[in-house]
DOMAR-233013 format. One record per residue (C-alpha): residue number from 1; x, y, z. Coordinates in steps of 0.05 Angstrom, whole numbers, plus 5000, padded with zeros to 4 digits. Each point is the difference from the previous one (the first is absolute). Layout:
BEGIN
<atom NUM <X Y Z>> ...
// end
This chain:
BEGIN
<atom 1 <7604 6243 8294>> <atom 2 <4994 5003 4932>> <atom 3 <5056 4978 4973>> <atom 4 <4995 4938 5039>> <atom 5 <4924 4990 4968>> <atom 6 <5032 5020 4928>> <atom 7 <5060 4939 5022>> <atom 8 <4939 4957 5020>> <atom 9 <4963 4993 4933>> <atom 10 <5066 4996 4964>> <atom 11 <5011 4936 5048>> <atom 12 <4923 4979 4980>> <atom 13 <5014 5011 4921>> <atom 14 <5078 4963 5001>> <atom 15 <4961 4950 5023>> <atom 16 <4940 4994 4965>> <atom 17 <5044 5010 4939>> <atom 18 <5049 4940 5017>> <atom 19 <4942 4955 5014>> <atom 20 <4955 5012 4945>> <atom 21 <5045 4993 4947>> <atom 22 <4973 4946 4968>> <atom 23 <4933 5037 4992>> <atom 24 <5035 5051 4952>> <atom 25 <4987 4993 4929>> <atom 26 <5057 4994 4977>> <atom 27 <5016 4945 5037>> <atom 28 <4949 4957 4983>> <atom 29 <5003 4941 4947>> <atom 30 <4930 5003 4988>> <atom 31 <5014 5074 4968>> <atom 32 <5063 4984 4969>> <atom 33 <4958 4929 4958>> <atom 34 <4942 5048 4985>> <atom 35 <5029 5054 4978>> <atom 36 <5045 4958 4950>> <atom 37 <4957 4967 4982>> <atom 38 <4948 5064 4973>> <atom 39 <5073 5022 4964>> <atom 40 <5005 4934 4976>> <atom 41 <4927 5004 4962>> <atom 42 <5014 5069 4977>> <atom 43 <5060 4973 4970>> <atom 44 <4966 4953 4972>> <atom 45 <4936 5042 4979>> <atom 46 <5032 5027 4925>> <atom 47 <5021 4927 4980>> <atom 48 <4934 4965 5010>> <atom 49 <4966 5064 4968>> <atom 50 <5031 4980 4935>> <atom 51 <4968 4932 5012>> <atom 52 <4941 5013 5024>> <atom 53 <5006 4970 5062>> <atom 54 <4994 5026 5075>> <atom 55 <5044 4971 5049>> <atom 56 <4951 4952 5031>> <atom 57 <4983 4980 4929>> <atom 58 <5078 4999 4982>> <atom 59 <5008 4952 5067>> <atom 60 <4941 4956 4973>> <atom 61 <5032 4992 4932>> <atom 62 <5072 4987 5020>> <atom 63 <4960 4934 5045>> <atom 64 <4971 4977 4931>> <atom 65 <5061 5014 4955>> <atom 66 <5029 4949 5053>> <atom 67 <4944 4956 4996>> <atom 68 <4943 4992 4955>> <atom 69 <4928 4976 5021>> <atom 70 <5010 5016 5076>> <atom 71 <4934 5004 5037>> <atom 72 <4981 5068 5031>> <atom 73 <5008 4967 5066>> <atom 74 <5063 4987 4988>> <atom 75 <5013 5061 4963>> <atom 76 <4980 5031 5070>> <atom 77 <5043 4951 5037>> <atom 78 <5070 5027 4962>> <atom 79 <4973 5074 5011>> <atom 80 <4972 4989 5072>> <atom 81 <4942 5031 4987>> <atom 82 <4937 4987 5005>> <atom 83 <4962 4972 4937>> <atom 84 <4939 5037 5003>> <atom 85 <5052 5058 4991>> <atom 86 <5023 4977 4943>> <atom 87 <4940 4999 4961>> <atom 88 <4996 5068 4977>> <atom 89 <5065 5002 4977>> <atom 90 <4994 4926 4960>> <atom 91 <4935 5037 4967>> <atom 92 <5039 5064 4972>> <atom 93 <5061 4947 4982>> <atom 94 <4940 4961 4958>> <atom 95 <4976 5059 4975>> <atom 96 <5067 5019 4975>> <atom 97 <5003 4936 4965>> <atom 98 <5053 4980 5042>> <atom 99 <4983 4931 5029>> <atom 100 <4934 4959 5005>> <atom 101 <4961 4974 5060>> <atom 102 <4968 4941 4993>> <atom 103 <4966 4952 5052>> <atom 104 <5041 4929 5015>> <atom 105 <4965 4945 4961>> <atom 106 <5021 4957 5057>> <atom 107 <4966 5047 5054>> <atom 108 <4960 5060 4979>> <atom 109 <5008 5047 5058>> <atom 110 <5073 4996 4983>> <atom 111 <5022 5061 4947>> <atom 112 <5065 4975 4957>> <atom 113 <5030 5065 4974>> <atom 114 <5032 4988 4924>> <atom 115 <5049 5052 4964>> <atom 116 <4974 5022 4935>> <atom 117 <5049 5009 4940>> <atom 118 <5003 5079 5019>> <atom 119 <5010 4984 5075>> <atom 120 <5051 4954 4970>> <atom 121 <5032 5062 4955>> <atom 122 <5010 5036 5063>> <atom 123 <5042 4954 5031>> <atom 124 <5053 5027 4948>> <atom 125 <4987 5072 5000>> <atom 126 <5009 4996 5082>> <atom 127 <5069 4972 4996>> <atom 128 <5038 5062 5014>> <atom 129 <4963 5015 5057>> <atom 130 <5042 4968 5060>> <atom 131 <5066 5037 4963>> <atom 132 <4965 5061 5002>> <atom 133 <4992 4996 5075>> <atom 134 <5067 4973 5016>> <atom 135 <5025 5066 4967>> <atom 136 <4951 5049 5042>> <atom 137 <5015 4958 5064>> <atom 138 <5077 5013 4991>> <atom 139 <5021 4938 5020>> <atom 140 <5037 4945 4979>> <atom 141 <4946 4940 4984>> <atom 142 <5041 4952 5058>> <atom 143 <4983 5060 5042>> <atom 144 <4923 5000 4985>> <atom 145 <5008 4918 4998>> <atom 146 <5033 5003 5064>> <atom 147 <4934 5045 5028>> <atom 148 <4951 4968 4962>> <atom 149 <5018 4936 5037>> <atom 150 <4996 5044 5072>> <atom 151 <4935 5024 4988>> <atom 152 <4971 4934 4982>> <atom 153 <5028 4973 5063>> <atom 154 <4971 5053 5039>> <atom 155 <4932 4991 4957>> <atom 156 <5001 4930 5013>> <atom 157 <5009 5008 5071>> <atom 158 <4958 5052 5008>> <atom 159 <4937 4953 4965>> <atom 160 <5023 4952 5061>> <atom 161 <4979 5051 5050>> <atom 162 <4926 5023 4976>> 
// end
């Protein structure tokens, strides 16, 4: 009798194990992007602190290295974020005498967002930063192209679906 109740819950667990694995941890994708990415940051973290820069900041700066003048909301557009968000941040990169906000002269609830010559510096001083992380990521940069180009597809399909 009890062996066949020990056989029993054996036959429940089998096959509560074969159907829930996709609730294991290790098997989710969610995990696996979130837990890269916090690696990714720390990675990061001892680079920017030789700029001065956090990694949110860091993301806000490589958007006006690429382009000057941007408006927060589209500042916030590239970083899908939200702008009030961003505020903070723009104050502390202002404070740091790293760009200037200014209202539009065209519409004044409009901020343009404007390097200053030391937010301009820093574009040089950052340039070793995407070599550095090819080198931690040990990877090949076609490789990291290659998944770069799979995660924006599955960011950009994801967006689609909320």
């Amino acid at each position: 009798m009890r062996a066949k109740l020990v056989d029993h819950y054996r036959e429940i667990a089998m096959a509560t194990d074969e159907t829930c694995q996709e609730l294991l941890l290790d098997n989710q994708l969610c995990f696996a992007l979130y837990s890269t990415s916090l690696l990714m940051t720390k990675v990061y973290k001892p680079l920017l602190q030789e700029l001065g820069l956090t990694y949110p900041q860091y993301l806000a700066m490589l958007v006006l290295w690429e382009r000057d003048g941007i408006t927060v909301g589209e500042l916030s557009a590239r970083l899908l974020t939200d702008p009030g968000s961003l505020t903070p941040l723009l104050k502390r990169l202002e404070a740091e005498g790293l760009l200037n906000r200014t209202r539009s002269s065209k519409d004044e609830r409009v901020v343009e967002l404007h390097l200053t010559e030391r937010g301009r510096v820093l574009y040089d001083r950052a340039r070793n930063i995407p070599s550095c992380i090819v080198a931690a990521s040990e990877q090949t940069p076609d490789a990291l192209a290659a998944l770069k180009e799979e995660l924006v597809s599955l960011r950009n399909s994801l967006q689609k679906a909320v």
